[in-house]
C-alpha positions in Angstrom: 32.7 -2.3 -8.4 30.5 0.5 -9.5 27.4 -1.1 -8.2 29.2 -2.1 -5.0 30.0 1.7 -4.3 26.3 2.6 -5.2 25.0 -0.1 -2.6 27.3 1.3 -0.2 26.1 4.4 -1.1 22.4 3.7 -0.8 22.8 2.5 2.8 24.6 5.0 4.2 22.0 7.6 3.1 19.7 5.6 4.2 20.5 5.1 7.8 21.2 8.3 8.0 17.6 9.5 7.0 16.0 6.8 9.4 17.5 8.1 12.1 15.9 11.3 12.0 12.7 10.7 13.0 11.3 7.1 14.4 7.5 7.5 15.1 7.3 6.8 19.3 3.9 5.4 19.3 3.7 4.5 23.1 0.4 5.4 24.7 -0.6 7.1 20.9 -4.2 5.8 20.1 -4.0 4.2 16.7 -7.3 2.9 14.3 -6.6 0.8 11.7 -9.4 0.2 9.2 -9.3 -3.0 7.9 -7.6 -4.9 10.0 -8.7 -7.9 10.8 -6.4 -10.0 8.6 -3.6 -9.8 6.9 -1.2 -6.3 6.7 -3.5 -5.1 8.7 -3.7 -7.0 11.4 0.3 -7.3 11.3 0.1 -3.5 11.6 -2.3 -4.0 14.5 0.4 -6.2 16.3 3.5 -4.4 15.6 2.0 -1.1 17.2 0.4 -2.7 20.0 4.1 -4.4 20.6 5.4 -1.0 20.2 3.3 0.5 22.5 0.2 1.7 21.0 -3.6 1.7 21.8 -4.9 -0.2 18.8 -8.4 -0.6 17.5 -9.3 -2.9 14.8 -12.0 -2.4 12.6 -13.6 -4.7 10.2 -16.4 -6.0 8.6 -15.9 -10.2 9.2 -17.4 -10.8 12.8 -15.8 -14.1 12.8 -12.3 -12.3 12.7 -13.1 -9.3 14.9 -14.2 -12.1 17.8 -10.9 -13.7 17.3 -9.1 -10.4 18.4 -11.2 -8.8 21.2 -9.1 -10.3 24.0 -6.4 -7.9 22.5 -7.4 -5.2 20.9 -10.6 -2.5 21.0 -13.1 -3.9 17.7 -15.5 -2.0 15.8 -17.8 -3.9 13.3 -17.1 -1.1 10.5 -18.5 -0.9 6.4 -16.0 2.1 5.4 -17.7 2.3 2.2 -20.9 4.1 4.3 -20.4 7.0 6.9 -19.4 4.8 9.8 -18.7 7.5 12.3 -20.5 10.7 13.5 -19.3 11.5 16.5 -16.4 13.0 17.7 -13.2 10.8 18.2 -9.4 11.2 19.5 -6.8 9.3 17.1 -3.1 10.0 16.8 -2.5 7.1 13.9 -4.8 5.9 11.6 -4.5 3.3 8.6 -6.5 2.6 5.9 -5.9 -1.1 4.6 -8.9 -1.7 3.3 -8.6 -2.9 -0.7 -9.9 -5.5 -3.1 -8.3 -6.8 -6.1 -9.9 -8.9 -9.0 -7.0 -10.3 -11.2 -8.7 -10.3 -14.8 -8.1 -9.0 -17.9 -10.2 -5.8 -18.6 -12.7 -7.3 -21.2 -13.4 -10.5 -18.6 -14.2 -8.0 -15.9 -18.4 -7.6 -15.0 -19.2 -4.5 -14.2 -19.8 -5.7 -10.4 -16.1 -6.4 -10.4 -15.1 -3.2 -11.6 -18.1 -1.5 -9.1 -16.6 -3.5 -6.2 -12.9 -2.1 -6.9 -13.5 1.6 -7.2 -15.6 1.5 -4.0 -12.2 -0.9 -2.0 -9.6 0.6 -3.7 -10.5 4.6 -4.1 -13.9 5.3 -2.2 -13.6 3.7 0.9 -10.2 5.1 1.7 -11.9 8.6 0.3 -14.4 8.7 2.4 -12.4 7.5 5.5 -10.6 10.2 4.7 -13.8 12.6 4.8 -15.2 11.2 8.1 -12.0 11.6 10.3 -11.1 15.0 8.8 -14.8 16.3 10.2 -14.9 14.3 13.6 -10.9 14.0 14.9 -10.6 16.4 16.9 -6.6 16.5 17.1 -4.5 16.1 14.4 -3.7 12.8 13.1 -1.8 11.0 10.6 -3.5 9.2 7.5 -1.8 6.6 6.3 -3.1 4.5 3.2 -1.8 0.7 1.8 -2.0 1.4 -1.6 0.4 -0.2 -4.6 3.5 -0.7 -6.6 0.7 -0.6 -9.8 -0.5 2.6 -8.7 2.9 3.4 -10.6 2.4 1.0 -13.4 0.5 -1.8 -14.8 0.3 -5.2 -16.4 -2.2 -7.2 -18.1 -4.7 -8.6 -15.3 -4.4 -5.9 -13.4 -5.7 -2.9 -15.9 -8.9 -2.0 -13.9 -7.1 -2.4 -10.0 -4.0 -0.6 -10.8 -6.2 2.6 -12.6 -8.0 2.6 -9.2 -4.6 2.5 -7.3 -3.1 5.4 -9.6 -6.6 7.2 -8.7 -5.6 7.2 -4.8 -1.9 8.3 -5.1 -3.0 11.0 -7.4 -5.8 12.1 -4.8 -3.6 11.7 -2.0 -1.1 13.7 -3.5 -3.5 16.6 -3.9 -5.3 15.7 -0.5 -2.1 16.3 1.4 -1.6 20.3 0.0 -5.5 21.0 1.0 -5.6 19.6 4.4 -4.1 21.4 7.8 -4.6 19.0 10.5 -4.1 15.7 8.9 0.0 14.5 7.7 -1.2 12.2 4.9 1.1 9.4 4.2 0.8 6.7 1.3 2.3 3.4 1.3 2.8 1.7 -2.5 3.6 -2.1 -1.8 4.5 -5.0 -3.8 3.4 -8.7 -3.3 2.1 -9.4 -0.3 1.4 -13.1 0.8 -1.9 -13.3 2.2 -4.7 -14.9 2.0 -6.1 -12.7 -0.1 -3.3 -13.3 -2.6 -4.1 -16.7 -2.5 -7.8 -16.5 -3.5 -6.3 -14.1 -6.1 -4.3 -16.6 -7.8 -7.4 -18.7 -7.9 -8.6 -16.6 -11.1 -5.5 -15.0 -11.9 -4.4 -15.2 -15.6 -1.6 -17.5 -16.4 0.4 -14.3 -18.2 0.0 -12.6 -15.0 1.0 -15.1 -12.6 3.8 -15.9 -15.1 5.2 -12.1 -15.0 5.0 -11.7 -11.3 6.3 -14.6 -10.0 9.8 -12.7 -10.9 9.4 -10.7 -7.8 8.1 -13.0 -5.2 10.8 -13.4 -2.0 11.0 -13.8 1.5 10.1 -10.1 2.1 6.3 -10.6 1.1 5.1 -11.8 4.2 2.8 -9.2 5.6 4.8 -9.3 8.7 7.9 -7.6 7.0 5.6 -5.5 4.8 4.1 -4.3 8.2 7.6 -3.3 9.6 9.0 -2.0 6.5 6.2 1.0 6.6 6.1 1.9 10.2 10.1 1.8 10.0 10.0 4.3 6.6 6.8 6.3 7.9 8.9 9.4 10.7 10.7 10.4 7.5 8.7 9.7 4.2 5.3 10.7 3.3 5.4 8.4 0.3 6.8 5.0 1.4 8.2 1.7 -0.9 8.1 -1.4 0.1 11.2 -2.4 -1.9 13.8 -1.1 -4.1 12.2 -1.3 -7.5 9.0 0.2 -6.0 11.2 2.5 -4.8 13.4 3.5 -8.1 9.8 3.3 -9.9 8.2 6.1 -7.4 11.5 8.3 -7.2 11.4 8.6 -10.8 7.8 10.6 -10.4 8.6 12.3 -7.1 11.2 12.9 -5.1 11.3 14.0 -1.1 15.4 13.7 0.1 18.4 14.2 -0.6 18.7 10.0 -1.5 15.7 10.3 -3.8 17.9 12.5 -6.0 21.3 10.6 -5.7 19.3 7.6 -6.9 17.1 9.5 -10.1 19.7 8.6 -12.6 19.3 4.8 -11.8 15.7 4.9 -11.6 15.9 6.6 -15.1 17.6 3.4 -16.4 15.8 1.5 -14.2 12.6 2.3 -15.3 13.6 2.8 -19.1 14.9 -1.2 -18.8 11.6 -2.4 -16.9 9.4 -1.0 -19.4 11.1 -2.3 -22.6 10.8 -5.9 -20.5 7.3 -5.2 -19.9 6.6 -4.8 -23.6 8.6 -7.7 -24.8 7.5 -10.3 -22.3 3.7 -9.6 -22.9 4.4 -9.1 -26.8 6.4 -12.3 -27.1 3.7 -14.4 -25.1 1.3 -12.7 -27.5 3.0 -13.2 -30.7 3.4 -17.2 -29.6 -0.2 -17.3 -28.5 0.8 -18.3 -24.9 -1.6 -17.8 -21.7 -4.1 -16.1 -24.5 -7.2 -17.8 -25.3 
């Protein structure tokens, strides 16, 4: 009964708060780096369907010629200073990101290059570029993770470079004036990406996540989960234990608060889990070689 009334609960507050602000972007011109493929690109159709004047950028040709009957493409390497002029966007999304599934100590330092440049540079220096050359202000919005709140084995190295950006964007957003800077922290996403990902992935890992795979990992719901969330959050979830995991180190509304004590527990529970599933695979010499 008492977790009925809190679901109850959790709704209400909910709708309430996402009916404050829903982000009209008809005729708004919208950038969105890295999105030629996957949440990207689902991001790129949702706002064109809502209205928007989308460009794609990306670094795959191949892709890019797929989408210029329907949106504007630019053949972009974010990781280098790919504009210098002066440009005019309302919207713009970073979704750029790499992830190599290993554990730490089977990790070349290429790998571990390639992720801090993805995951915390490139976004960065985005960042930098627009802040100089928009000349209106804008909205920043950047894909980060759920492990930027956490981590598990095979994911030490990507999840230190997600926690990196939230704690930079964090700071970002109290030193800039023009730019609303918006993160989003998401969860499993079913791309192809994810797939290549499992390729090398380490049995423990897969083992562990599998728990939280579900019908809402398709990029297409992962897409309208942020632009529904984004008129009245500036650090988004893409599901309820991202959510109860990010409430419990920052809350923006009155729901954040309502719902602290059950993140508490929530996260108090997930963590003792987290140390006996890895320790008991351990002790029994499972997935380690």
């Amino acid at each position: 009964m008492f977790l009925i009334l809190l679901q109850h609960i959790f709704y209400i507050l909910f709708f309430i708060e996402i009916t404050r602000k829903i982000i009209d972007f008809k005729n708004k011109k919208v950038i969105v780096l890295g999105g030629s493929s996957g949440l990207g690109l689902e991001l790129c159709k949702l706002i064109k369907s809502l209205g928007g004047s989308v460009t794609v950028v990306g670094r795959n040709k191949e892709k890019l010629k797929k989408l210029e009957n329907e949106f504007t493409i630019k053949n972009y390497d974010i990781t280098e200073e790919f504009i210098n002029d002066s440009c005019e966007y309302d919207y713009i999304f970073c979704c750029v990101g790499q992830s190599t599934p290993k554990y730490f100590t089977d990790t070349s330092d290429e790998e571990i290059k390639k992720m801090l440049l993805q995951n915390l540079y490139s976004p960065v220096n985005a960042l930098k570029l627009f802040y100089k050359y928009n000349t209106k202000p804008f909205t920043y919005t950047v894909i980060a993770s759920s492990l930027a709140l956490y981590s598990i084995p095979g994911y030490s190295v990507y999840s230190a470079t997600k926690a990196g950006l939230l704690n930079f964007f964090n700071a970002a957003k109290l030193e800039t004036k023009k730019v609303q800077i918006k993160i989003y922290l998401t969860s499993t996403i079913y791309t192809e990406a994810f797939e290549i990902e499992n390729r090398i992935k380490p049995q423990l890992t897969k083992s562990f996540e599998s728990t939280s795979f579900n019908k809402y990992c398709s990029p297409e719901q992962r897409a309208f989960d942020l632009i529904r969330s984004m008129g009245y959050r500036n650090i988004i979830a893409s599901d309820i234990f991202t959510y109860l995991a990010m409430i419990n180190k920052e809350c923006e509304c009155v729901k954040d608060y309502v719902f602290l004590p059950v993140a508490v527990i929530y996260n108090l529970i997930f963590n003792l889990y987290c140390k006996y599933f890895f320790r008991e695979l351990k002790n029994n010499k499972i997935y380690f070689q």
